[in-house]
mmCIF entry with sequence, helices, sheets and N, C-alpha, C, O atoms, coordinates in Angstrom:
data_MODEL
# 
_entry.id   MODEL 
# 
_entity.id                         1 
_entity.type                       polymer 
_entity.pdbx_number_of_molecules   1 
# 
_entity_poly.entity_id                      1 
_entity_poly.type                           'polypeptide(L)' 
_entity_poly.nstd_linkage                   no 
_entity_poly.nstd_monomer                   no 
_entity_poly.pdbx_seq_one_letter_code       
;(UNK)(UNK)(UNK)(UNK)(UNK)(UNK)(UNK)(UNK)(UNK)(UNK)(UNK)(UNK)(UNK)(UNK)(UNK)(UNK)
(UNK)(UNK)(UNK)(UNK)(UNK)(UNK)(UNK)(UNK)(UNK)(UNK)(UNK)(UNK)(UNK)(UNK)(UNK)(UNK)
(UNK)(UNK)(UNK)(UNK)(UNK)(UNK)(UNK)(UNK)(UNK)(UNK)(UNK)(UNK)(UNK)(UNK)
;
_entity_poly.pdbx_seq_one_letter_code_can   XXXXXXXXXXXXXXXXXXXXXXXXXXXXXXXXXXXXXXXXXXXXXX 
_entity_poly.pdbx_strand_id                 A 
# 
loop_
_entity_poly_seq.entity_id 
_entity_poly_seq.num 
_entity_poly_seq.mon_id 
_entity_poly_seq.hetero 
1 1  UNK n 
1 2  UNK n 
1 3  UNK n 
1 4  UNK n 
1 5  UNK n 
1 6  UNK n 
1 7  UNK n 
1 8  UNK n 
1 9  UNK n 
1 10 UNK n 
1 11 UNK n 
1 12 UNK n 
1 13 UNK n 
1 14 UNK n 
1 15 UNK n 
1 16 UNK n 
1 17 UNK n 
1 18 UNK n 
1 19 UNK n 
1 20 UNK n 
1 21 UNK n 
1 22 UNK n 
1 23 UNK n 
1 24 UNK n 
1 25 UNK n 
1 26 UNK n 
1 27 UNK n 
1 28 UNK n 
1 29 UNK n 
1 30 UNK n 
1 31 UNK n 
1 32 UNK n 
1 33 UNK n 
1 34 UNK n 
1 35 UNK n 
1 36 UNK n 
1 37 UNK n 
1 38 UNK n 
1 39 UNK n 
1 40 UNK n 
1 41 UNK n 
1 42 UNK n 
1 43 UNK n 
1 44 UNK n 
1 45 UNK n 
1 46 UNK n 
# 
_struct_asym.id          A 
_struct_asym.entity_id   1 
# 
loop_
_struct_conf.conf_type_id 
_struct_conf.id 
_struct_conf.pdbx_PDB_helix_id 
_struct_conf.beg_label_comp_id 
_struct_conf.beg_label_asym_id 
_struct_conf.beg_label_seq_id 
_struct_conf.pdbx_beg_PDB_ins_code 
_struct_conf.end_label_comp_id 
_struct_conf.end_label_asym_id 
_struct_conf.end_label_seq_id 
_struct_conf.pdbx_end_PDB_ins_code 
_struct_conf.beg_auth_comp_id 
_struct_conf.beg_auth_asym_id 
_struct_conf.beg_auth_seq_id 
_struct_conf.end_auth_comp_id 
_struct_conf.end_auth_asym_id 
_struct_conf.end_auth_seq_id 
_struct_conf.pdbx_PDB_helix_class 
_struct_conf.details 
_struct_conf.pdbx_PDB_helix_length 
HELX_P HELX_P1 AA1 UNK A 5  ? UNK A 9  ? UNK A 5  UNK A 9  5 ? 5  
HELX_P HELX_P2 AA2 UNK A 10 ? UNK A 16 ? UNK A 10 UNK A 16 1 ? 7  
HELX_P HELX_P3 AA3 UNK A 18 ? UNK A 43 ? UNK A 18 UNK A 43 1 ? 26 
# 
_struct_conf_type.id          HELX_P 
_struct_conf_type.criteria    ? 
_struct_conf_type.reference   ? 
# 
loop_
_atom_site.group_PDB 
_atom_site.id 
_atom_site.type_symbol 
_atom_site.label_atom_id 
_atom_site.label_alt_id 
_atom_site.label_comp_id 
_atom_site.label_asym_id 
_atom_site.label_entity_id 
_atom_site.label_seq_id 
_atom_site.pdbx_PDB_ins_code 
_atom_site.Cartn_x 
_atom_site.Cartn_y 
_atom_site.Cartn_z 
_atom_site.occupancy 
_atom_site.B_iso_or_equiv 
_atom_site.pdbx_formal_charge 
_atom_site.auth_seq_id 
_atom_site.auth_comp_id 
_atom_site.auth_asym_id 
_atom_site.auth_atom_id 
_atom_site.pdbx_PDB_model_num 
ATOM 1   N N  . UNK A 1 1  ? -189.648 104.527 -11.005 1.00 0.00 ? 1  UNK A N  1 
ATOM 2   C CA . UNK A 1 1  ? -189.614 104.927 -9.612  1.00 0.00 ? 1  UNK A CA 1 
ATOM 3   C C  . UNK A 1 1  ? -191.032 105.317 -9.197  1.00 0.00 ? 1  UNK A C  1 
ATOM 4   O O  . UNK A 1 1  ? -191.793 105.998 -9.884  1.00 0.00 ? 1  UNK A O  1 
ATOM 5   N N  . UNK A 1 2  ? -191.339 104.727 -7.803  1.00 0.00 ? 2  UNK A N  1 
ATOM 6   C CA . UNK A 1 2  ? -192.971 105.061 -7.705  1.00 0.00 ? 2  UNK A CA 1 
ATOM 7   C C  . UNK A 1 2  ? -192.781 106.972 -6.893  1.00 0.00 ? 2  UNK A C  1 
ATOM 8   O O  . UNK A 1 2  ? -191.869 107.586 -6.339  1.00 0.00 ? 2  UNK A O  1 
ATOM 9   N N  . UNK A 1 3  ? -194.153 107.255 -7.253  1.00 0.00 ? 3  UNK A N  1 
ATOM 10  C CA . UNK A 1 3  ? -194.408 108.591 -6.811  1.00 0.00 ? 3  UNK A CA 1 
ATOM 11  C C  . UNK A 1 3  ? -194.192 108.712 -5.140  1.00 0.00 ? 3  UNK A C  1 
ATOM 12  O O  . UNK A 1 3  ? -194.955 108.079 -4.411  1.00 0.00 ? 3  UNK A O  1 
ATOM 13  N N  . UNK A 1 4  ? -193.401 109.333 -4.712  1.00 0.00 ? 4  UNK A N  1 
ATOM 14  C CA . UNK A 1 4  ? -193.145 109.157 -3.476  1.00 0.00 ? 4  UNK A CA 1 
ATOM 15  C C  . UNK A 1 4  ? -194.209 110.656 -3.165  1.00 0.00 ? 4  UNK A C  1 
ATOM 16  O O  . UNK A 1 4  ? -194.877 110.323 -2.187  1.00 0.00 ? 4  UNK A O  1 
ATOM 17  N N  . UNK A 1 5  ? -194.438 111.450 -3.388  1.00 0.00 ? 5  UNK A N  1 
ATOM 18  C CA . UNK A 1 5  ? -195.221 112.665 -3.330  1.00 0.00 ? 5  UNK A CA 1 
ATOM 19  C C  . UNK A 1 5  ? -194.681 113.896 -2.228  1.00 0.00 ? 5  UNK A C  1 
ATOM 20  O O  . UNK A 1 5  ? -193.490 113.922 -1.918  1.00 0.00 ? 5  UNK A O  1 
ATOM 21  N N  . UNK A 1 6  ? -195.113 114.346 -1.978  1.00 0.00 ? 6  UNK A N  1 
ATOM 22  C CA . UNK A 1 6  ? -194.379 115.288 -0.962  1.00 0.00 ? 6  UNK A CA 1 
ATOM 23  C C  . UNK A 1 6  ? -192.932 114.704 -0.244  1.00 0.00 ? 6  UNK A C  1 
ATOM 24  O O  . UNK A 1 6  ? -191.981 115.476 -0.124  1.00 0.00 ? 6  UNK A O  1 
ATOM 25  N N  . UNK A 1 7  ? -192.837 113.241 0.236   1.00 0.00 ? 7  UNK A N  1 
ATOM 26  C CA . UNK A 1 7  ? -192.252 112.301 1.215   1.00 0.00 ? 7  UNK A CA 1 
ATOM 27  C C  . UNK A 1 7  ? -190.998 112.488 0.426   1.00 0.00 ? 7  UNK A C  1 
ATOM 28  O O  . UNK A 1 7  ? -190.000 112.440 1.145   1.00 0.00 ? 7  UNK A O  1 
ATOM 29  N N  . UNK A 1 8  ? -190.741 112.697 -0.916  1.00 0.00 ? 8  UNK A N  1 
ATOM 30  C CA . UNK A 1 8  ? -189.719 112.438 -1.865  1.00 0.00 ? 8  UNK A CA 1 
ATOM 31  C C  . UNK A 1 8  ? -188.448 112.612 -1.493  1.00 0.00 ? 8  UNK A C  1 
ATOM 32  O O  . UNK A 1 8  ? -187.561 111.760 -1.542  1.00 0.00 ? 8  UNK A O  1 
ATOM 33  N N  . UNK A 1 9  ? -188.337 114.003 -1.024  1.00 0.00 ? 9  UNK A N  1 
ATOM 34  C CA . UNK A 1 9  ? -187.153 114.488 -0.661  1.00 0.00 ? 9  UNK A CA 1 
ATOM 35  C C  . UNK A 1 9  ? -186.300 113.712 0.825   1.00 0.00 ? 9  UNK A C  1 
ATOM 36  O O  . UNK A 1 9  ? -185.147 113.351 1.061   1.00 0.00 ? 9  UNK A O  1 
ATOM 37  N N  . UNK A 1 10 ? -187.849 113.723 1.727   1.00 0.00 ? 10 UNK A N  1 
ATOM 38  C CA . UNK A 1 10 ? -187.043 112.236 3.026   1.00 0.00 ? 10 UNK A CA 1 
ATOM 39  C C  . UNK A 1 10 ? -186.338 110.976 2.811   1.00 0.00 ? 10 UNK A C  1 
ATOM 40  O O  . UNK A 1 10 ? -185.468 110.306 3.367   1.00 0.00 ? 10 UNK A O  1 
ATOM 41  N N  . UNK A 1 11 ? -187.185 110.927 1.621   1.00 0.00 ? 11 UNK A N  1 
ATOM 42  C CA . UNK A 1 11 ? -186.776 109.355 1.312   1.00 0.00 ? 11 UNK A CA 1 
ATOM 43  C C  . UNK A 1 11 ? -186.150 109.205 0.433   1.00 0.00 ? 11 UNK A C  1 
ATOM 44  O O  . UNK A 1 11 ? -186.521 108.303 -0.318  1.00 0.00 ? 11 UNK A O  1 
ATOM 45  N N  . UNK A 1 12 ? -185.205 109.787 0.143   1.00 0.00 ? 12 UNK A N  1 
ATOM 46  C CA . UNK A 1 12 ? -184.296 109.998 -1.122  1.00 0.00 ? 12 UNK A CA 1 
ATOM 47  C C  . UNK A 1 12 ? -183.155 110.241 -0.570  1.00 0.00 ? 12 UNK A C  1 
ATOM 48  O O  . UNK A 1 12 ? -182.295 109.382 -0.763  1.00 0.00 ? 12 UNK A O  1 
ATOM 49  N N  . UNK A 1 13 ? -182.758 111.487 0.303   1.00 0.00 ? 13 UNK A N  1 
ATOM 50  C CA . UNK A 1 13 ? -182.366 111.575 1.223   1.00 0.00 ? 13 UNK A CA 1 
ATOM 51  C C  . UNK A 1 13 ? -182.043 110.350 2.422   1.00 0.00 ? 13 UNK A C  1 
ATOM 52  O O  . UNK A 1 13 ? -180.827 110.247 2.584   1.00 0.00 ? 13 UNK A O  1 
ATOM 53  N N  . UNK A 1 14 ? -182.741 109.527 3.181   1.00 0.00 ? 14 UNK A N  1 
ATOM 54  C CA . UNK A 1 14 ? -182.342 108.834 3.565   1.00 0.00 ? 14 UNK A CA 1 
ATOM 55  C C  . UNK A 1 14 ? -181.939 107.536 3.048   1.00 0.00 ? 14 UNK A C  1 
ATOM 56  O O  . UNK A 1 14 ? -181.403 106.708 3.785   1.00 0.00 ? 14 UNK A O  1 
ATOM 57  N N  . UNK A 1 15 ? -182.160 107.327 1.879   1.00 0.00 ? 15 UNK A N  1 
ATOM 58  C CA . UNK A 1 15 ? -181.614 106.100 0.906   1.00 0.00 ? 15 UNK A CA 1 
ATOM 59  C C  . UNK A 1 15 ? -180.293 106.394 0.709   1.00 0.00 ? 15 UNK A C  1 
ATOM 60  O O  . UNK A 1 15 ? -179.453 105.495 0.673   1.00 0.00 ? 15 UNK A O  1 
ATOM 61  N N  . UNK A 1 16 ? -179.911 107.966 0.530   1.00 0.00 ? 16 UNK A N  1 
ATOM 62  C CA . UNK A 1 16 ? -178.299 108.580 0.161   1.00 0.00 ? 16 UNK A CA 1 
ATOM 63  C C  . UNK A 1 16 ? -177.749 108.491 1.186   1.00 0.00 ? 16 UNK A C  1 
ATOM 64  O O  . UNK A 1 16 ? -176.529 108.412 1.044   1.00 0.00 ? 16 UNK A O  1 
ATOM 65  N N  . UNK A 1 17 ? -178.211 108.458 2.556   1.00 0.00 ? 17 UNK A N  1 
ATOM 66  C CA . UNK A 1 17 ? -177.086 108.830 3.585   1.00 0.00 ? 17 UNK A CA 1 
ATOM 67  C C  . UNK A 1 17 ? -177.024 107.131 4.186   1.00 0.00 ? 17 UNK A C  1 
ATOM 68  O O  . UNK A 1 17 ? -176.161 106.950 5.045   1.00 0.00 ? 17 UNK A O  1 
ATOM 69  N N  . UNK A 1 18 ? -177.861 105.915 3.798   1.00 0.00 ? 18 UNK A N  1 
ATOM 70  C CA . UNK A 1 18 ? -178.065 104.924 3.948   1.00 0.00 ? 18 UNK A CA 1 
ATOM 71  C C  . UNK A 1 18 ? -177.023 104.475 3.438   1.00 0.00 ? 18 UNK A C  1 
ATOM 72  O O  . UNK A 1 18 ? -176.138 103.913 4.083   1.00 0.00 ? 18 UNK A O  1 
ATOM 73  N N  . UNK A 1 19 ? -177.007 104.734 1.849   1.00 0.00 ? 19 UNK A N  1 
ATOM 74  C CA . UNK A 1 19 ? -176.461 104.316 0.997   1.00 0.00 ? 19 UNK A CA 1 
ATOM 75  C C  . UNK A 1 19 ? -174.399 104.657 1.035   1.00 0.00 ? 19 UNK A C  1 
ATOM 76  O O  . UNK A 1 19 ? -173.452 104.072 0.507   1.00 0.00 ? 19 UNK A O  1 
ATOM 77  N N  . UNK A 1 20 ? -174.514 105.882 1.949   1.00 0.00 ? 20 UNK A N  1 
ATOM 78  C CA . UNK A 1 20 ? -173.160 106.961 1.894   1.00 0.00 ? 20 UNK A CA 1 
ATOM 79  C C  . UNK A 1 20 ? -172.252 106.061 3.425   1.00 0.00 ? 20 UNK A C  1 
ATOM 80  O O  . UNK A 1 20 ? -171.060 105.835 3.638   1.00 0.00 ? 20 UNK A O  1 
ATOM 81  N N  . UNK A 1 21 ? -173.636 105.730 4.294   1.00 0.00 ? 21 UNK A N  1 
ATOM 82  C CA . UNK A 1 21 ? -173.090 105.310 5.522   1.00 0.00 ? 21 UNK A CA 1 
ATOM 83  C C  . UNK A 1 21 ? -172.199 103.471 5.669   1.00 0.00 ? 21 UNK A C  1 
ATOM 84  O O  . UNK A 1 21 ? -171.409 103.048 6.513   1.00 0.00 ? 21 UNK A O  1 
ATOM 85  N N  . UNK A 1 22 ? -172.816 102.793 4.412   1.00 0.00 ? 22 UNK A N  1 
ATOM 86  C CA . UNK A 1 22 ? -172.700 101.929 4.212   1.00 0.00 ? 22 UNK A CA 1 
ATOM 87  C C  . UNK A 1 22 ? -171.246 101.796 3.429   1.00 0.00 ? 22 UNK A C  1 
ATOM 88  O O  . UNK A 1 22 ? -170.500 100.849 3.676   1.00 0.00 ? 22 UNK A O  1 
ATOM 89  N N  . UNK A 1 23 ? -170.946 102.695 2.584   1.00 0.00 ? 23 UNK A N  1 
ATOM 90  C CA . UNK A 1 23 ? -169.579 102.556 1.910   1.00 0.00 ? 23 UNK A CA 1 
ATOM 91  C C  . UNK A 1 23 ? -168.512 103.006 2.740   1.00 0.00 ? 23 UNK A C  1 
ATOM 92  O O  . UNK A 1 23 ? -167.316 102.769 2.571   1.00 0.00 ? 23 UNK A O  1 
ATOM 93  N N  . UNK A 1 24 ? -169.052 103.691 3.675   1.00 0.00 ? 24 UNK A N  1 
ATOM 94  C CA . UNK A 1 24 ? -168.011 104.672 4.607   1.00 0.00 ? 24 UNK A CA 1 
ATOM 95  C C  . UNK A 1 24 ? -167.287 103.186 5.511   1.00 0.00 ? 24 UNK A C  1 
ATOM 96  O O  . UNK A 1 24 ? -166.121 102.856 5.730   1.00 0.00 ? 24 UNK A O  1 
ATOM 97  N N  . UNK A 1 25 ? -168.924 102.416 5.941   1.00 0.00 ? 25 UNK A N  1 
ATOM 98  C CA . UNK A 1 25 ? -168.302 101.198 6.929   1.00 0.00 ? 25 UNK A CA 1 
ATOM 99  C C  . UNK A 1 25 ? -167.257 99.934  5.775   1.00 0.00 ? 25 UNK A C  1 
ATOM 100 O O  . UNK A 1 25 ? -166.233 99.428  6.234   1.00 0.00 ? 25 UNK A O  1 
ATOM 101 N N  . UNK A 1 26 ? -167.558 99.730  4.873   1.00 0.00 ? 26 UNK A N  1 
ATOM 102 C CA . UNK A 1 26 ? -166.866 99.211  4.043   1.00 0.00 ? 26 UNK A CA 1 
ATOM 103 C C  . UNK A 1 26 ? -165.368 99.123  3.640   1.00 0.00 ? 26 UNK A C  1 
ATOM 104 O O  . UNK A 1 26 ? -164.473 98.302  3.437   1.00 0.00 ? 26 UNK A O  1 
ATOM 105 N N  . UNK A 1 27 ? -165.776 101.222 3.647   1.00 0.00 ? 27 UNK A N  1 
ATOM 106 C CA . UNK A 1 27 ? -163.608 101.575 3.652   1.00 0.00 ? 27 UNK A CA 1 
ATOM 107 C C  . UNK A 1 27 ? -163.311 101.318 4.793   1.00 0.00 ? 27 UNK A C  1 
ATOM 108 O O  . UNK A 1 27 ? -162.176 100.874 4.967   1.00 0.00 ? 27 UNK A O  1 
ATOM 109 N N  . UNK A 1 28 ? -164.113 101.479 5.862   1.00 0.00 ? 28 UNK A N  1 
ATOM 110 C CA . UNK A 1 28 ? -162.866 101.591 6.872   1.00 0.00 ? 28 UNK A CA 1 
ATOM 111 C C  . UNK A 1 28 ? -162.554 99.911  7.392   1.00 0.00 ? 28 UNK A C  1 
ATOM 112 O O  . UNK A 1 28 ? -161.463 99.636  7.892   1.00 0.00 ? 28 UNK A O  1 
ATOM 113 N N  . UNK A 1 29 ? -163.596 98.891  7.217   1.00 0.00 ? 29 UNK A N  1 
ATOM 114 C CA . UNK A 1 29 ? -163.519 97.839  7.456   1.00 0.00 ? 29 UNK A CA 1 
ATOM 115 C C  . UNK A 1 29 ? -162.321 97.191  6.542   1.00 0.00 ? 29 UNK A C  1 
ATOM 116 O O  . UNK A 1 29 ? -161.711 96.271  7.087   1.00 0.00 ? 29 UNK A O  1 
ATOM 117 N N  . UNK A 1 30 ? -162.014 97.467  5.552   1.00 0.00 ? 30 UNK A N  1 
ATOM 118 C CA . UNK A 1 30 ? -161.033 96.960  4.555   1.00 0.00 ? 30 UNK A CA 1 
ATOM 119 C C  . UNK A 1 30 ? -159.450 98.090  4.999   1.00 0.00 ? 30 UNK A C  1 
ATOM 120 O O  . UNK A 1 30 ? -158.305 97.640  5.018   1.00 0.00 ? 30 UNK A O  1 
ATOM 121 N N  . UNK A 1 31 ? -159.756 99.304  5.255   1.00 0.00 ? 31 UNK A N  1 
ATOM 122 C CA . UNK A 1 31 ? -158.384 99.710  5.758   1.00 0.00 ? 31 UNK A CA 1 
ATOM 123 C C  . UNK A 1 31 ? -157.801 99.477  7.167   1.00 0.00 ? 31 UNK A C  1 
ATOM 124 O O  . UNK A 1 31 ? -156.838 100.135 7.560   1.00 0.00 ? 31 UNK A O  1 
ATOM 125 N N  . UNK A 1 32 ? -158.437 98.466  7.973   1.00 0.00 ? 32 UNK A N  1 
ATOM 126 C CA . UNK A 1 32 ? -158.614 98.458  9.423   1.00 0.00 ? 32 UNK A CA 1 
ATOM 127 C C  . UNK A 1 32 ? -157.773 96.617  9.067   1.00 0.00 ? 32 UNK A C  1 
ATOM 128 O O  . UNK A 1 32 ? -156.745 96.238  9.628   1.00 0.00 ? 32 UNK A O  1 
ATOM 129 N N  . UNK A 1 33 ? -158.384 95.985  8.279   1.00 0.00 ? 33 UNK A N  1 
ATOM 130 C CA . UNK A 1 33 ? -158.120 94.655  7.885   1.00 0.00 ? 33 UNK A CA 1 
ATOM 131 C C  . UNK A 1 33 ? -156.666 94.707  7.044   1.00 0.00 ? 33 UNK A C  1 
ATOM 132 O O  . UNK A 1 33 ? -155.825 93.872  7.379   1.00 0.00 ? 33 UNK A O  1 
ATOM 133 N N  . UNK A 1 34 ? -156.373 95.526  6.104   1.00 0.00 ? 34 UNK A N  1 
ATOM 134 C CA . UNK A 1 34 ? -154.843 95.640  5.143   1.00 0.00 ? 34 UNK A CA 1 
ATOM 135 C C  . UNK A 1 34 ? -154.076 96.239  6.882   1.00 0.00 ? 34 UNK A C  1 
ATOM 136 O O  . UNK A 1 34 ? -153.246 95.443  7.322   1.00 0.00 ? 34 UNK A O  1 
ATOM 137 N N  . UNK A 1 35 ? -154.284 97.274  7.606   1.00 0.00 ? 35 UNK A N  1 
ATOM 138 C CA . UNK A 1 35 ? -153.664 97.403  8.756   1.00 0.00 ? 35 UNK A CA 1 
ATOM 139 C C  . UNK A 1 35 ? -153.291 96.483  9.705   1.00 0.00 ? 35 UNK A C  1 
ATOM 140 O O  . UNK A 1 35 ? -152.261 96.707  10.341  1.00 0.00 ? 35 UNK A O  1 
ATOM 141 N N  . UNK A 1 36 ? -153.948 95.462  9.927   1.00 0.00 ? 36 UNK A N  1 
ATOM 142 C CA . UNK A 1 36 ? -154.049 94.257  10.833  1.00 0.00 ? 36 UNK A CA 1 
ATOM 143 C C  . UNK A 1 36 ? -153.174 93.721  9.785   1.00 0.00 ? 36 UNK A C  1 
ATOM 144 O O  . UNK A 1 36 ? -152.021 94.095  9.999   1.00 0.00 ? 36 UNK A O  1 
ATOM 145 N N  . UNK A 1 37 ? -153.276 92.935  8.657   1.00 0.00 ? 37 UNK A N  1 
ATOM 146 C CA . UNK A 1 37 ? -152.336 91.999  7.795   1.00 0.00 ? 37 UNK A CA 1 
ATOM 147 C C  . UNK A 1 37 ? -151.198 92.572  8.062   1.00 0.00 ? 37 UNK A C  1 
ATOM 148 O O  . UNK A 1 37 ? -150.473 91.962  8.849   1.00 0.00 ? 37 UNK A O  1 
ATOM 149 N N  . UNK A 1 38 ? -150.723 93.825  7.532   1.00 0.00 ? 38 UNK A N  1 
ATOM 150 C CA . UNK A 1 38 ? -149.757 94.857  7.903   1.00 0.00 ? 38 UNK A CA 1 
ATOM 151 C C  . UNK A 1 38 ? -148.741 94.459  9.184   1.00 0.00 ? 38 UNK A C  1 
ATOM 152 O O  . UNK A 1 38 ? -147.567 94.091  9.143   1.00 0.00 ? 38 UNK A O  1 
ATOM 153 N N  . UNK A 1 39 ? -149.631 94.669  10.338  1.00 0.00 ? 39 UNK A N  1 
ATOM 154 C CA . UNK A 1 39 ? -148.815 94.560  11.968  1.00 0.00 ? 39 UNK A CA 1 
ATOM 155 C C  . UNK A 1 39 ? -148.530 93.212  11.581  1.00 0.00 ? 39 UNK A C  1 
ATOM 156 O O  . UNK A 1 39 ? -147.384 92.763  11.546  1.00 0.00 ? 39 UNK A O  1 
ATOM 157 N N  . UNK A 1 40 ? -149.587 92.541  11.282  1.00 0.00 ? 40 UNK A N  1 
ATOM 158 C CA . UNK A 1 40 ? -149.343 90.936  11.772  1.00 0.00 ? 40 UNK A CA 1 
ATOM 159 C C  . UNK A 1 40 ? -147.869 90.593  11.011  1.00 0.00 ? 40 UNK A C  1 
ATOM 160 O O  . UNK A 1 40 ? -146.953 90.139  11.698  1.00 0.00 ? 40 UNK A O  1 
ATOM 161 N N  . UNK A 1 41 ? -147.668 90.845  9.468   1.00 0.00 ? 41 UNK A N  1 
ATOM 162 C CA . UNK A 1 41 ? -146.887 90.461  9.377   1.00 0.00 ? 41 UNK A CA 1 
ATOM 163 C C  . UNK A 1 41 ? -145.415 91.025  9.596   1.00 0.00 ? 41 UNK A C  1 
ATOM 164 O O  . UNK A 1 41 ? -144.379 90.386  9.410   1.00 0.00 ? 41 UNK A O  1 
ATOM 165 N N  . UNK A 1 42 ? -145.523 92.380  10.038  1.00 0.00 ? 42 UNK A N  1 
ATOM 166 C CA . UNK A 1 42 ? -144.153 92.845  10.739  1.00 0.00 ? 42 UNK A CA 1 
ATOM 167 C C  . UNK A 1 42 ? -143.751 92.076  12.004  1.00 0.00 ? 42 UNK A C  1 
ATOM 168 O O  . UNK A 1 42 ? -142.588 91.940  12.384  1.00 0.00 ? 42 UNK A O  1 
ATOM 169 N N  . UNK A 1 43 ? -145.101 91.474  12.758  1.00 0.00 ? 43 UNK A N  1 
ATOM 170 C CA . UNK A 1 43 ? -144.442 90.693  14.100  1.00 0.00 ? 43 UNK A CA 1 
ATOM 171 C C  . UNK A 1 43 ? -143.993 89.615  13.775  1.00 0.00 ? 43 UNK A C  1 
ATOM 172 O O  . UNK A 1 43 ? -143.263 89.093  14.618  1.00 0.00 ? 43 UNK A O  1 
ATOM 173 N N  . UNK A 1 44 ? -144.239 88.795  12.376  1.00 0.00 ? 44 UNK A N  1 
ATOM 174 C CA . UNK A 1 44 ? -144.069 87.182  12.182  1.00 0.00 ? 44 UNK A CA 1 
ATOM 175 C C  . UNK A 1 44 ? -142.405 87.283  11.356  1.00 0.00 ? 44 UNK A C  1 
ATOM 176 O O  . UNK A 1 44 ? -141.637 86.366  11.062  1.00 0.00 ? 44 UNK A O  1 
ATOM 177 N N  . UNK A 1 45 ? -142.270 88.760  11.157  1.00 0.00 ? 45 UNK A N  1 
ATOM 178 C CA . UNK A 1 45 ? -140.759 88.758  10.574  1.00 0.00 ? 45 UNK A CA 1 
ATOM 179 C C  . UNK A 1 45 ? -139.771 88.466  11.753  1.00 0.00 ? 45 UNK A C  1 
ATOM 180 O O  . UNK A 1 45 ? -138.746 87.797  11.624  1.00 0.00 ? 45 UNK A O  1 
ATOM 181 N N  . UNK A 1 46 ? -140.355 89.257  13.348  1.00 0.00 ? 46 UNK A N  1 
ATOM 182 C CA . UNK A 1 46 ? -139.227 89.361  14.225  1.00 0.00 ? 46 UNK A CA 1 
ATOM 183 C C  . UNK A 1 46 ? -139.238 88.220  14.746  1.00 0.00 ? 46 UNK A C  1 
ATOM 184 O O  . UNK A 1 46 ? -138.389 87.916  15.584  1.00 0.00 ? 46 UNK A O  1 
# 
């Protein structure tokens, strides 16, 4: 890892909340998609 020097803590920090914001869009994109399959196929029963 290169010496980030004083900057360390910003940029470490924003790699984590980069990194935190990115899995967050992930779950909800995949529980938003099993929800949609979900409706869709309760309407294709009626």
């Amino acid at each position: 890892m290169p010496d980030l020097g004083k900057y360390a803590f910003s940029v470490l920090m924003s790699y984590g909340l980069s990194f935190t914001l990115i899995i967050c869009l992930v779950a909800y994109i995949l529980y938003r998609n099993s929800r949609a399959r979900n409706d869709l196929e309760k309407e294709e029963r009626l």
